[in-house]
C-alpha positions as CSV (number, residue, x, y, z in Angstrom):
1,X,119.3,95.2,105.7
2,X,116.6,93.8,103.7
3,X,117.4,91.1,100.8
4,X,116.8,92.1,97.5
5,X,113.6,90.1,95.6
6,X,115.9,88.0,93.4
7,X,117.7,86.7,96.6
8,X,114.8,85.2,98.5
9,X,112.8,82.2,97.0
10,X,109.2,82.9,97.9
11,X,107.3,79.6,99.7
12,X,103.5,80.4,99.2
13,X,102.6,76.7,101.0
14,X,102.9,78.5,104.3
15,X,101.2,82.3,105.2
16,X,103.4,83.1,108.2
17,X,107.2,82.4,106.5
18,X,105.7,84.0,103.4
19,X,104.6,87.1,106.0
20,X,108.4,87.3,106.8
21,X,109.9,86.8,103.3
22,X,107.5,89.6,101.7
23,X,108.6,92.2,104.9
24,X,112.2,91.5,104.2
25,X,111.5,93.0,100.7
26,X,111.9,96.6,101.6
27,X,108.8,98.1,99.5
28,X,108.3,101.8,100.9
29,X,106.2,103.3,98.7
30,X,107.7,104.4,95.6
31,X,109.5,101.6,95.1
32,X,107.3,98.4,94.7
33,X,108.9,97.3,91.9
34,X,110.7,93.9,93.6
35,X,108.0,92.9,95.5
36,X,105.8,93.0,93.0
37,X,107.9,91.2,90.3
38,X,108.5,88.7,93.2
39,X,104.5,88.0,93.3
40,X,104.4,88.2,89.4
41,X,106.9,85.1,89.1
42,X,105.0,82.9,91.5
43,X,101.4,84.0,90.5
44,X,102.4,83.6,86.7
45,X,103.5,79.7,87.6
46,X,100.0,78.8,88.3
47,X,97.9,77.6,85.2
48,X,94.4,78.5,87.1
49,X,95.3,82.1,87.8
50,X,95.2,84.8,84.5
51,X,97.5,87.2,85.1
52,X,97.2,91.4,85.2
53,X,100.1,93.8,85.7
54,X,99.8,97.3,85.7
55,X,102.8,99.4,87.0
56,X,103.2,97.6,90.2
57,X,99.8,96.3,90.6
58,X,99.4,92.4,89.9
59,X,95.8,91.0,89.6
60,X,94.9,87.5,89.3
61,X,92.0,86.2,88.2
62,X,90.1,82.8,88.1
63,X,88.2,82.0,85.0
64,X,86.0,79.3,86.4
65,X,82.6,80.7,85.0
66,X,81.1,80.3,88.5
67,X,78.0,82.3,88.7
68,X,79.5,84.9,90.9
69,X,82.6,86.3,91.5
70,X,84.3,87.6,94.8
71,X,87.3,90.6,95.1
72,X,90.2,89.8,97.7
73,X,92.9,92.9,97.6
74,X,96.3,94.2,99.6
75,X,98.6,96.9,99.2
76,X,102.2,96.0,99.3
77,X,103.9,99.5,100.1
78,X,104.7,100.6,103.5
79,X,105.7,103.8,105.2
80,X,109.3,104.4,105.4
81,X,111.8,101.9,107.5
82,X,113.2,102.9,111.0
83,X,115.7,100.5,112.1
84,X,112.8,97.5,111.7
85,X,113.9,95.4,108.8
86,X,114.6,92.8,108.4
87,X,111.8,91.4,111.0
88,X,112.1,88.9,113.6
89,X,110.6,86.5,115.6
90,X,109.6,87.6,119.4
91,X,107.3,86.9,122.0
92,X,105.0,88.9,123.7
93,X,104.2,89.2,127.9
94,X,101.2,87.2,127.4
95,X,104.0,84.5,125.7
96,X,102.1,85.0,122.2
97,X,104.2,83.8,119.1
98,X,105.0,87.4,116.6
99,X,106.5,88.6,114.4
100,X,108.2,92.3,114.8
101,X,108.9,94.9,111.9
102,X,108.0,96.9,109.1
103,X,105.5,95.8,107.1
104,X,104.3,92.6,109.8
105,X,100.7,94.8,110.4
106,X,100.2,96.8,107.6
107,X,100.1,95.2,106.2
108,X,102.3,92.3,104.2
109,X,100.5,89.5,106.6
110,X,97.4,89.7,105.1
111,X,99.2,90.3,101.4
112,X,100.7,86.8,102.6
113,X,97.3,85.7,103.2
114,X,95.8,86.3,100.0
115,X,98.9,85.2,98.0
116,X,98.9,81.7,99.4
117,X,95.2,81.1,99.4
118,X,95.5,82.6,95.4
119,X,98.0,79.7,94.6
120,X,96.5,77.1,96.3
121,X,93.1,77.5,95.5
122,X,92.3,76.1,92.3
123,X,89.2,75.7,92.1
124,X,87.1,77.7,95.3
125,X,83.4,77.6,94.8
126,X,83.1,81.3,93.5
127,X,85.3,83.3,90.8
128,X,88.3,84.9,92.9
129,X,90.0,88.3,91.2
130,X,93.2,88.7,93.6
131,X,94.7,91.9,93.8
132,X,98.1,93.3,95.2
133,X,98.5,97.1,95.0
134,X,100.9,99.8,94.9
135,X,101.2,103.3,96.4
136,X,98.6,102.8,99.1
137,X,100.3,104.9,102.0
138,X,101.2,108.0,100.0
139,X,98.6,110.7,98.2
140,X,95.6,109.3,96.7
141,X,96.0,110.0,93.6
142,X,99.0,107.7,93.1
143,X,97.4,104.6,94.6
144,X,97.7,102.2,93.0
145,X,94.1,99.8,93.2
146,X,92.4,103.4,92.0
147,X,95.3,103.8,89.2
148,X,93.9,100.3,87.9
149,X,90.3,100.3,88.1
150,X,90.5,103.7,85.9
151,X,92.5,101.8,83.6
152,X,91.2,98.3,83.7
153,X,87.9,98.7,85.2
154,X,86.8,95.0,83.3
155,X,89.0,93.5,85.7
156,X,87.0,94.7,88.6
157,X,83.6,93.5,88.0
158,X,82.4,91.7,91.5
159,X,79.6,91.2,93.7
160,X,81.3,90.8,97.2
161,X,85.0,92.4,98.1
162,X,87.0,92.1,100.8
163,X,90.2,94.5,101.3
164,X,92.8,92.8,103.6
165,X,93.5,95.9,105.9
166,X,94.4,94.9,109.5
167,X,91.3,94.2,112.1
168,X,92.8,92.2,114.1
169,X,91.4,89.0,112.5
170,X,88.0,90.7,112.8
171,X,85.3,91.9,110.4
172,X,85.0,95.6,110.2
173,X,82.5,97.2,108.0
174,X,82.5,99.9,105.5
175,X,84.5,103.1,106.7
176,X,84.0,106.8,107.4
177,X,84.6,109.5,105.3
178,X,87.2,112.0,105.5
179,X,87.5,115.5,104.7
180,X,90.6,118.4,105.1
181,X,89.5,121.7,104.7
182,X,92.0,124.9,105.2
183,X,90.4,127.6,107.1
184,X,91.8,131.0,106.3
185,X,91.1,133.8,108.8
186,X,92.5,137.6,107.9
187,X,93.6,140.4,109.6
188,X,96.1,143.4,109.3
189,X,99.2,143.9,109.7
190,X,100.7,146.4,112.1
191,X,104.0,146.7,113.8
192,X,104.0,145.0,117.4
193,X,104.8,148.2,119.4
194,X,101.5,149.6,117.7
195,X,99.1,146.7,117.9
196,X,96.0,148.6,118.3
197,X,96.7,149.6,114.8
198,X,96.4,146.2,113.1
199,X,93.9,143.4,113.6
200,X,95.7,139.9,114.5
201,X,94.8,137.3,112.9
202,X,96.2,134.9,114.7
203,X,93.9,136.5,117.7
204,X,90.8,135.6,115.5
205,X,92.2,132.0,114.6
206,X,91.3,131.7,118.4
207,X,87.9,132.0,118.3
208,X,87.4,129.5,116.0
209,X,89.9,126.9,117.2
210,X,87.8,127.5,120.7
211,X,84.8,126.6,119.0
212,X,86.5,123.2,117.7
213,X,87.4,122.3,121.0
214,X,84.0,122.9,122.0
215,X,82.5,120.5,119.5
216,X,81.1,117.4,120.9
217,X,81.7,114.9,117.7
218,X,78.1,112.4,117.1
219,X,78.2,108.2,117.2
220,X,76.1,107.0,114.8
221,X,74.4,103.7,114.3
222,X,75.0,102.7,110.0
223,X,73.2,99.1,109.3
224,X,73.8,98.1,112.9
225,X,77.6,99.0,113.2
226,X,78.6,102.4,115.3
227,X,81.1,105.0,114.0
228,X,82.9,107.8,115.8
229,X,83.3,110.9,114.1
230,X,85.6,113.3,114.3
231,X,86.2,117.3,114.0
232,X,90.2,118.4,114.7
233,X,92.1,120.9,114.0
234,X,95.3,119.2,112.8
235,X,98.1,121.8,111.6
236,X,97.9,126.1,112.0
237,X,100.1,128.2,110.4
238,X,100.5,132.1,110.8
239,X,103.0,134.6,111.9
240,X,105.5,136.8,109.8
241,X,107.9,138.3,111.9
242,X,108.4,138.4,116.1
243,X,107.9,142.1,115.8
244,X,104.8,142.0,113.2
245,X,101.0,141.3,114.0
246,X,99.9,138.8,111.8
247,X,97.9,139.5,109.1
248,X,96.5,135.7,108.2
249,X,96.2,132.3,110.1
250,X,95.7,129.3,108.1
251,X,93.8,126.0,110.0
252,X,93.9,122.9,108.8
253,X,91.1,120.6,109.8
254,X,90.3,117.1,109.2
255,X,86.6,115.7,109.6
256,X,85.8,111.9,109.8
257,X,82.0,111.5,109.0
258,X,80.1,108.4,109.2
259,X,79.3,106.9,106.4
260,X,75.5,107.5,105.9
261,X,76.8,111.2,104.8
262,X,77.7,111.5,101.5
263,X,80.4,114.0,100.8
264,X,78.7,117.2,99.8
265,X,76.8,116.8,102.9
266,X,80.1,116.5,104.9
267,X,81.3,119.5,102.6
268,X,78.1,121.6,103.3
269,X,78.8,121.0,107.5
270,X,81.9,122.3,107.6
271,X,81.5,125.7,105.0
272,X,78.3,125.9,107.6
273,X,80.6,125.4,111.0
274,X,83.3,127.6,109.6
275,X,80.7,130.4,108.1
276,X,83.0,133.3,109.9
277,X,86.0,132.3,108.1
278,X,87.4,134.4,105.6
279,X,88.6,131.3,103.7
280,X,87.3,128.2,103.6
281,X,88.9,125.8,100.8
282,X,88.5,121.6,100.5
283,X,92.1,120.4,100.3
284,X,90.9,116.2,100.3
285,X,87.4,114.8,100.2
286,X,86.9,111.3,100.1
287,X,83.3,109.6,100.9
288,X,83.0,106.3,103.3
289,X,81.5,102.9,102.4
290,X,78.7,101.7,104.3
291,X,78.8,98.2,105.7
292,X,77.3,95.5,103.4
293,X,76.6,93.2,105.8
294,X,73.0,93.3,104.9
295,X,74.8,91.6,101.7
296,X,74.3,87.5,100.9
297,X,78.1,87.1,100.7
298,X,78.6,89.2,103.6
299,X,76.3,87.1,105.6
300,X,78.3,84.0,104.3
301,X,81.3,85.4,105.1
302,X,80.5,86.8,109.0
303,X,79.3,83.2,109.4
304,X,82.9,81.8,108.2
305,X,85.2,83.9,110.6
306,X,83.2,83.7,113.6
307,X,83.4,87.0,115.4
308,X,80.8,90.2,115.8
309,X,81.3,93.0,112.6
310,X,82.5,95.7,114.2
311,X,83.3,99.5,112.4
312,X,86.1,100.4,110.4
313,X,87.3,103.7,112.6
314,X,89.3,105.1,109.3
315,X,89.4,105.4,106.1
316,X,90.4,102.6,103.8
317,X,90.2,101.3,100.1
318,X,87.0,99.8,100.9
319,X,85.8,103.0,99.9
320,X,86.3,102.4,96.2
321,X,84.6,99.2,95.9
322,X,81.0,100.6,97.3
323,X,81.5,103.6,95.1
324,X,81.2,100.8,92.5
325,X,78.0,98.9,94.3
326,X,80.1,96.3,95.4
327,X,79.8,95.5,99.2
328,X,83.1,95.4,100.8
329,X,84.6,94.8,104.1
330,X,88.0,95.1,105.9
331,X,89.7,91.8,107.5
332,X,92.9,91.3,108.1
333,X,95.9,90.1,110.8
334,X,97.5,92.5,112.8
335,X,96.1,95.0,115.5
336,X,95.0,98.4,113.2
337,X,96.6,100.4,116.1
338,X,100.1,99.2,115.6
339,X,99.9,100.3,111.8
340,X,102.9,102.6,110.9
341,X,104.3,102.3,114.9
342,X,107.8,101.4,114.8
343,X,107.1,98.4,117.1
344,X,104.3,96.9,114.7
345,X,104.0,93.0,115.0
346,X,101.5,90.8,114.1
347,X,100.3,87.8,116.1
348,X,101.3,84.3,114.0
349,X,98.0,82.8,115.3
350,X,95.9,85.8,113.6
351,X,97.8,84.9,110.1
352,X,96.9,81.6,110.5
353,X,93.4,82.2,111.8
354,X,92.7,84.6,108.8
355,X,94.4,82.3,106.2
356,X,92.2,79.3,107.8
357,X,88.9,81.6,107.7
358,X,88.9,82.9,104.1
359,X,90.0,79.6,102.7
360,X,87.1,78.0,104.8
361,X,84.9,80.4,103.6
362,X,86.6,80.0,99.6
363,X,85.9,76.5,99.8
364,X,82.2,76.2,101.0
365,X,78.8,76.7,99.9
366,X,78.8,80.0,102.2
367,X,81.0,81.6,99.1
């Protein structure tokens, strides 16, 4: 069982016990609220931070007047529990120090991360606005960073922004874009014994879902960084009766774009790809983020962790920072893969390689 917020005394000095302590808060999303009072108390202790709350979303803000001013941001939900709270210490084959259990990947180490860097840091050598978020793994309507920016959108003003998602202690650029669409194919319904009397729709679904198979998905190059896209169908749904021919097949199908395509483009490919359809109806539609690291900051930053930019393969928050002109990239502990898996662990060294890279970065003129 996890320990309720009031139970545990938070210690910011250290990333990787703070990494366990903030997993052993049970925060699926929906219920937030302890986590986030426990980061409220500690962040509203420190005299250099002002201090934002809205619902569960905490934002902290330095008021240095530095000339420019940098975005550093987590979510602190997770997908439901199985059986991995509260988390543990274990090591891997390769006799790697982690820690195992909800949360460790995505993604409460890099949460941990920014939370200690915000206390200690009282003076970096740019304007820091630190932000903890609710409601990230669930509809995006409810999440809580795009809840606060419609709200608050003063509190958001930046010129660099960097969304603490796991990469494996890496820098991944931008993100694609991602699209559902439901495909609607109709037919006519006619008892089973008599088939040649109706027109199965199920039978026509087929052509199309061949066609998807068929569909050889484009790499493309975006400022230097290469992103897969994708085109799969995802869920069908027909049938009425084991005696019946159907009379309508729903597909659903979910296309990840690159992020030079803006999304009425991506809309305008798939109405075009599906043309045959009966039906065609946009269900989620959200565009990507290009890179950014054409950006001074960027530049600054790439030079502080040390490794080669790579592409962000899904969608992430990033998203809603370029959709305001602010360049934004994804860095984080924890290998992205292991996101959600019941098994996820993050490597200690990549929390304390991450934690020793941003606050290098915080602290220099490369900032």
């Amino acid at each position: 069982m996890s320990q309720p917020a009031e139970h545990i005394v938070l210690d910011p000095s250290d990333p990787v016990e703070l990494t366990r302590q903030l997993c052993n808060i049970s925060s699926v999303s929906g219920d937030e609220t302890r986590i986030a009072d426990a980061i409220e108390v500690l962040l509203r202790g420190a005299a250099h931070l002002t201090v934002h709350r809205d619902a569960d979303t905490i934002v902290a803000r330095t008021e240095l007047g530095r000339a420019q001013r940098v975005i550093i941001a987590g979510h602190i939900d997770t997908v439901p529990i199985n059986d991995n709270l509260p988390v543990r210490d274990v090591v891997d084959d390769s006799g790697e120090a982690m820690i195992w259990g909800r949360g460790t990947v995505d993604m409460k180490a890099g949460a941990a991360v920014q939370l200690s860097l915000a206390l200690e840091l009282a003076a970096p050598t740019v304007d820091v606005t630190w932000v903890w978020y609710d409601h990230e793994e669930v509809a995006s309507e409810l999440n809580g960073l795009g809840r606060t920016l419609r709200n608050s959108p003063e509190l958001f003003e930046g010129d660099f922004a960097i969304l603490c998602e796991p990469s494996n202690g890496a820098i991944e650029g931008g993100c694609n874009g991602t699209l559902r669409v439901r495909v609607g194919v109709h037919g006519r319904r006619a008892h089973s014994a008599r088939s040649w009397m109706g027109v199965n729709a199920i039978h026509r679904a087929g052509e199309l879902l061949q066609r998807l198979a068929a569909y050889e998905a484009r790499t493309v190059m975006v400022d230097g960084l290469e992103y897969r896209e994708g085109l799969n169908a995802v869920r069908v749904t027909g049938g009425v009766a084991g005696n019946v021919i159907p009379d309508r097949c729903d597909i659903e199908v979910n296309y990840r774009f690159a992020p030079n395509q803006k999304a009425e483009e991506a809309v305008s490919f798939v109405r075009g790809f599906f043309a045959d359809a009966d039906e065609v109806e946009i269900v989620d539609l959200a565009d990507g983020a290009r890179p950014g690291l054409d950006a001074p900051f960027a530049l600054g930053f790439v030079k502080a962790v040390g490794s080669v930019p790579r592409a962000k393969v899904g969608w992430t928050d990033v998203a809603r920072f370029s959709a305001l002109g602010i360049p934004a990239v994804n860095f984080g502990p924890g290998d992205p893969t292991l996101a959600h898996a019941d098994d996820e662990r993050v490597p200690v060294a990549q929390i304390e390689q991450a934690f020793a890279s941003l606050r290098r970065w915080l602290t220099s003129g490369d900032a």
